[in-house]
MIMAR-577520 format. One record per residue (C-alpha): residue in one letter; z, y, x. Coordinates in steps of 0.2 Angstrom, whole numbers, padded with zeros to 4 digits, always signed. Layout:
% MIMAR-577520
aZYX/...
***
This chain:
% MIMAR-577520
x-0033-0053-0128/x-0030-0052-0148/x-0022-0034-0155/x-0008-0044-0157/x-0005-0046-0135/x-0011-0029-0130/x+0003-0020-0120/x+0007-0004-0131/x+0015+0013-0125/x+0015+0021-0137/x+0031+0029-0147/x+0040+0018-0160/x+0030+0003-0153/x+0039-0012-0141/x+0041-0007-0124/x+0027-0011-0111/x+0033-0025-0099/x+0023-0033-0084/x+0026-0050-0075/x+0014-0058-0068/x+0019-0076-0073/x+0021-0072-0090/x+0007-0082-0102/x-0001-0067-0108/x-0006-0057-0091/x-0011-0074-0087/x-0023-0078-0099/x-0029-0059-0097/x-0021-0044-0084/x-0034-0032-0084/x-0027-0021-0101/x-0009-0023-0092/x-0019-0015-0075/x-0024+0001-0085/x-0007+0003-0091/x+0002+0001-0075/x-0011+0012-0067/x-0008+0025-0079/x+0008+0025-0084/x+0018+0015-0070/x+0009+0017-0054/x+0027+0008-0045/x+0035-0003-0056/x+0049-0011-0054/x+0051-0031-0061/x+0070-0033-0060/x+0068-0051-0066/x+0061-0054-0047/x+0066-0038-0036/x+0049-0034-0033/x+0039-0018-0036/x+0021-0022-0041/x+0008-0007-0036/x-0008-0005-0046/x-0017+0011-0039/x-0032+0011-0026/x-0025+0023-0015/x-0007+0017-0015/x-0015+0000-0009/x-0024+0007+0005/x-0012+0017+0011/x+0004+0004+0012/x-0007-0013+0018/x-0012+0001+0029/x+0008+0001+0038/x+0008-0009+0053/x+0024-0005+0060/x+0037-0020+0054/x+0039-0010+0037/x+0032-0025+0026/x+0031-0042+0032/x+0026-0059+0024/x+0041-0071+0029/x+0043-0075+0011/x+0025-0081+0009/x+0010-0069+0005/x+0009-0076-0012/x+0028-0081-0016/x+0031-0093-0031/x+0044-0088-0044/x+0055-0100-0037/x+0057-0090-0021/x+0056-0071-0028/x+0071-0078-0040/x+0082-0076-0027/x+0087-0059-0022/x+0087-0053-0006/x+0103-0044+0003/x+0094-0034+0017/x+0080-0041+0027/x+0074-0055+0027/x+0072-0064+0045/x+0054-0074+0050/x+0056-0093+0048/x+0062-0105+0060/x+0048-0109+0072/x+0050-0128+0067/x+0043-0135+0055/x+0031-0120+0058/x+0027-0115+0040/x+0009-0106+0037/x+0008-0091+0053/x+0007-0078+0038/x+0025-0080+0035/x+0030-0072+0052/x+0026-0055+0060/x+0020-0049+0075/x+0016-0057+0089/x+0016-0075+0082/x+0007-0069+0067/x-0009-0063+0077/x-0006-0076+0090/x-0010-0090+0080/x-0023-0079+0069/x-0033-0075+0084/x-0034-0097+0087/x-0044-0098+0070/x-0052-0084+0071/x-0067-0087+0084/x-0079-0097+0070/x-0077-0079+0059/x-0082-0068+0070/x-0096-0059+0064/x-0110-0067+0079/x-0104-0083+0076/x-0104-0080+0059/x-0122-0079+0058/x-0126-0090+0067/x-0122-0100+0050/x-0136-0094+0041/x-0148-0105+0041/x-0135-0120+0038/x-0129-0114+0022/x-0146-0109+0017/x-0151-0128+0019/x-0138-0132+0011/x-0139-0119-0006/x-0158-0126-0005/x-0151-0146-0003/x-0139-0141-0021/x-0152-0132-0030/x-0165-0146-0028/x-0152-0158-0035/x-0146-0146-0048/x-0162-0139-0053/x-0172-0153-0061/x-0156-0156-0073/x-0160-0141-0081/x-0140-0140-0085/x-0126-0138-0074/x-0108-0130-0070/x-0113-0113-0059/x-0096-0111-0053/x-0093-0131-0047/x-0110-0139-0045/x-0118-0125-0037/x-0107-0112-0027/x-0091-0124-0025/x-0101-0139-0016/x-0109-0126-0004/x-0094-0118-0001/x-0082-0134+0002/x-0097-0142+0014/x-0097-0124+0024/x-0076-0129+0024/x-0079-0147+0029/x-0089-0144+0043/x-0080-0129+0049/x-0064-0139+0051/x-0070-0156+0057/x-0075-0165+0040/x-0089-0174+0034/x-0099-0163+0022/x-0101-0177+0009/x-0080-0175+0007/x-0087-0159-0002/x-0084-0165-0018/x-0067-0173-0015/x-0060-0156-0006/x-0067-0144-0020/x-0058-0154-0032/x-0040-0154-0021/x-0042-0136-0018/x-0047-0132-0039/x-0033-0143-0043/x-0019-0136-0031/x-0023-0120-0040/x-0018-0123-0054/x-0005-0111-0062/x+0010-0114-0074/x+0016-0101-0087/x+0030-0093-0081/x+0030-0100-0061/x+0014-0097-0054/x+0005-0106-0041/x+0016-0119-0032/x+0006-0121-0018/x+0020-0132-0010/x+0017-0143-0021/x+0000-0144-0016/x+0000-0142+0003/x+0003-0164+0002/x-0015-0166-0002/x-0023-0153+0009/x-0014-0160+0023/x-0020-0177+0018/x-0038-0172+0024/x-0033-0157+0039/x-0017-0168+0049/x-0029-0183+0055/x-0044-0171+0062/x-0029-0163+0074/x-0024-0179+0077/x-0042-0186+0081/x-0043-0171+0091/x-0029-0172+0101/x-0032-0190+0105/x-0048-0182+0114/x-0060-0189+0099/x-0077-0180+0091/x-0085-0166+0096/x-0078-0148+0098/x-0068-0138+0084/x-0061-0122+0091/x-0050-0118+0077/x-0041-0137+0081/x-0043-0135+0099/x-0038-0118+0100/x-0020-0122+0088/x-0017-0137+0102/x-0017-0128+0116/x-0005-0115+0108/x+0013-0111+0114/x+0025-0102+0104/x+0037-0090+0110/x+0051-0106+0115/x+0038-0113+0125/x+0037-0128+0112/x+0018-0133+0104/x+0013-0138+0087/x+0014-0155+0080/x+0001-0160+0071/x+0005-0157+0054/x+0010-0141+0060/x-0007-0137+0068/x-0014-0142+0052/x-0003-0132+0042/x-0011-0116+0050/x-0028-0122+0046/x-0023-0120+0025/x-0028-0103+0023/x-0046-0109+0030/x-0045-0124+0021/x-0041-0116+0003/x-0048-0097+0002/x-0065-0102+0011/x-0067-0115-0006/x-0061-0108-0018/x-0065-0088-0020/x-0084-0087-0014/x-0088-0099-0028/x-0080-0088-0043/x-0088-0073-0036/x-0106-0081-0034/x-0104-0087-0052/x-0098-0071-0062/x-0110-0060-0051/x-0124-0072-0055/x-0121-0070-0075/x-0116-0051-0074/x-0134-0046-0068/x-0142-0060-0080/x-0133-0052-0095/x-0142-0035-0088/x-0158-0039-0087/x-0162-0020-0081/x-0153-0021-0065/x-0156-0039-0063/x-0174-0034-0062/x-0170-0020-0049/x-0161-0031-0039/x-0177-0046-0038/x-0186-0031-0034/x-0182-0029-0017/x-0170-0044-0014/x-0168-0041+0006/x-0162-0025+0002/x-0154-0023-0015/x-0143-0041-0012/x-0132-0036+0000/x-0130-0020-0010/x-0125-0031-0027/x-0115-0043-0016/x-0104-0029-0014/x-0100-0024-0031/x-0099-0044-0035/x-0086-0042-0024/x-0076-0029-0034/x-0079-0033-0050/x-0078-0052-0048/x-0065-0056-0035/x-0054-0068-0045/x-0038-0065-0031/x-0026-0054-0041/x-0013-0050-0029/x-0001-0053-0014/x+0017-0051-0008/x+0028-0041+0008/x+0044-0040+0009/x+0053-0024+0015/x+0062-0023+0031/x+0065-0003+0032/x+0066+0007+0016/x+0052+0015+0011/x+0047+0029-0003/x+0032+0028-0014/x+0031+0041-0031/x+0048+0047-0028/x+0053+0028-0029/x+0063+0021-0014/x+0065+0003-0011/x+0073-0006+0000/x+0075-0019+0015/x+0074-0034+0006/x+0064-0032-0009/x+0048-0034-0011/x+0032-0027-0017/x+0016-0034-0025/x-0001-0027-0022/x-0013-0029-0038/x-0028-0029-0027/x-0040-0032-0044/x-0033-0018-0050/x-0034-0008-0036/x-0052-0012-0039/x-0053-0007-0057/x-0046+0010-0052/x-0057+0023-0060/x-0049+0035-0047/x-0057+0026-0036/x-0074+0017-0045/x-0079+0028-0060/x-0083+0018-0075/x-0074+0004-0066/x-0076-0008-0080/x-0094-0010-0078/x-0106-0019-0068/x-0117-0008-0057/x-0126-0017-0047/x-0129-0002-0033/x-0112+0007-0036/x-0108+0019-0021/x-0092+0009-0015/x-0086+0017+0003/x-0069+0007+0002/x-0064-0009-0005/x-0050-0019-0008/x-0054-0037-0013/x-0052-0043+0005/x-0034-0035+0007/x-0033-0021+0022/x-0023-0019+0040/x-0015-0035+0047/x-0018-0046+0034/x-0038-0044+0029/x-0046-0060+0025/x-0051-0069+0039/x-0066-0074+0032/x-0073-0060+0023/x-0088-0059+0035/x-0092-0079+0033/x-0089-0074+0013/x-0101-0062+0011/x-0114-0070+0019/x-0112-0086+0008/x-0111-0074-0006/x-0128-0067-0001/x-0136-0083+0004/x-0131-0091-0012/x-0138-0077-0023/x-0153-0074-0015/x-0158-0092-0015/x-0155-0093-0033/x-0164-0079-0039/x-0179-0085-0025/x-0180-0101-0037/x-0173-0098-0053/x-0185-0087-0064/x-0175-0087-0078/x-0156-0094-0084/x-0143-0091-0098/x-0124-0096-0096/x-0118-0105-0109/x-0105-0091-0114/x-0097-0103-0126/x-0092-0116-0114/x-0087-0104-0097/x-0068-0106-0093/x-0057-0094-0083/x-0040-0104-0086/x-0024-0094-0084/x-0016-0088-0068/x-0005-0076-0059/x-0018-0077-0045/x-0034-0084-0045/x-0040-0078-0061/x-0059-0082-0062/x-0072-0092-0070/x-0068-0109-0062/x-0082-0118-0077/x-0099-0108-0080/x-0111-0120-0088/x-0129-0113-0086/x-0146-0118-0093/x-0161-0116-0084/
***
């Protein structure tokens, strides 16, 4: 950000102002973090009737609140076009048909239809997928690896994830490509609006809607994540169509390709850009891995932030707000909270780090944060087993603008 874009406080000068859709936090929030942080811990976007909370502890504390105080029926990650309407009161769950995404609605139909996707992610079954993806980090790197140049971000981490994806949901790994490439491209955020992931969902659905109906026509082998959304009811007694059933496969579908990729990446040039801890960490790579997966983690998670509505009024820094409006919970900087990470703008490979936020808290928490750090570990560790030595081409890496997944989606390395 040039002298000319950072957000200044101080007397005499323009006012500060945050929105997340506006170009310059796009192109770079973290200055804006600080200042919200220290100056605006609840601060109220009357463009959008939302709140945006920045501080660790405020974080933890509300995605903490499981008692019908916050809900998602306006989406966890709401476009502009939706937070431009105002709401009068609360705001009811959608209608049950066409069932939109099960984050939209709150308990029980919420955990209901979680607890159908959820058997692959359990932590046994989840490492029970360790020598797959192992193969299949080893099956890139001897592709990638005599080329001697390559996209880190892409190439590497983004074909390993998307194949985890495809298989997990009933798809040929070699639709990899074609997947990383939707998802990437769904992305995508305009100045001033955000993501549109409705605009999107078309494409995704394009690969998910024909494995239900495969599956429900008794076809292929097995998937418990289809199987399970088939044989679900919901409260009227009424079952999913198929589109529907594929609907609440997205979150599966899009965060399991796009997030472990940009977190792989960054971590992967942080520690080669530190050549002290980079060595500490080879030194022990059992050990010290999992411990520099963790601050990968927080310093790297491109996800910036997600959305609750109110339903009951509720009081944070003498601020009340009330059923109806929303708030938005700046996860990265929650986890570039010196009150929380001292020093928080640095890379330390073995920070102490007894909480962390990057995979959200309380009813929402990522579904797949035990499948995404062991892909992240995985990946890391095969990469540093094989790769003595790399540079990232500085010059070239690209982190595009977004009001959401903020990370380096092109990282050209040389080896």
């Amino acid at each position: 950000m040039s002298a000319a874009q950072q957000p200044d406080c101080r007397p005499g000068r323009r006012p500060f102002t945050y929105d997340p859709f506006d170009p310059d936090v796009m192109a770079d929030p973290l200055p804006y973090y600080r200042v919200l942080r220290d100056e605006h811990p609840v601060y109220y976007l009357q463009k959008w009737d939302t709140y945006a909370l920045s501080r660790f502890d405020d974080i933890w504390n509300v995605l903490e609140i499981n008692d019908g105080t916050f809900v998602a029926s306006e989406g966890t990650l709401p476009s502009a076009a939706v937070l431009a309407g105002h709401n009068d009161g609360p705001v009811a769950d959608p209608p049950l048909h066409p069932m939109p995404f099960h984050a939209n609605f709150d308990a029980p139909i919420y955990d209901e239809v979680r607890r159908c996707t959820a058997a692959p992610f359990r932590p046994r079954n989840v490492a029970k997928l360790a020598d797959r993806i192992r193969v299949l980090a080893n099956e890139r790197l001897d592709e990638l690896l005599p080329r001697g140049r390559f996209d880190l971000t892409q190439e590497y981490g983004g074909i390993v994830a998307a194949s985890v994806v495809c298989e997990l949901v009933g798809l040929p790994a070699d639709l990899a490509p074609d997947v990383l490439a939707t998802v990437n491209a769904g992305s995508l955020a305009q100045p001033g609006s955000g993501v549109e992931v409705a605009n999107a969902r078309p494409g995704y659905l394009e690969y998910l809607t024909p494995v239900v109906a495969r599956r429900r026509a008794g076809q292929g082998s097995e998937l418990p994540i289809v199987d399970n959304l088939l044989n679900y009811r919901l409260p009227d007694g009424s079952a999913l169509s198929d589109t529907e059933a594929a609907v609440q496969m997205l979150g599966v579908f899009i965060g399991g390709t796009e997030t472990v990729p940009k977190i792989v990446a960054h971590g992967l040039w942080e520690l080669s850009s530190r050549p002290d801890q980079l060595a500490e960490v080879r030194s022990d790579m059992d050990a010290n891995v999992p411990v520099a997966r963790e601050e990968m983690i927080r310093y790297c998670a491109p996800a910036q932030w997600f959305a609750r509505t109110l339903r009951r009024p509720f009081t944070l820094h003498d601020t009340t707000m009330r059923p109806g409006q929303r708030i938005i919970s700046l996860l990265a900087s929650a986890n570039r909270d010196e009150r929380e990470f001292p020093d928080a703008d640095r890379f330390v490979w073995n920070r102490p780090m007894p909480r962390l936020l990057a995979f959200g808290r309380g009813q929402h928490f990522c579904l797949g944060a035990h499948l995404a750090r062991l892909e992240i570990a995985i990946m890391v560790t095969e990469w540093l087993k094989r790769v003595p030595e790399f540079r990232v081409d500085t010059a070239a890496a690209f982190r595009p603008p977004s009001s959401f997944q903020w990370g380096w989606s092109e990282l050209p390395v040389e080896v």
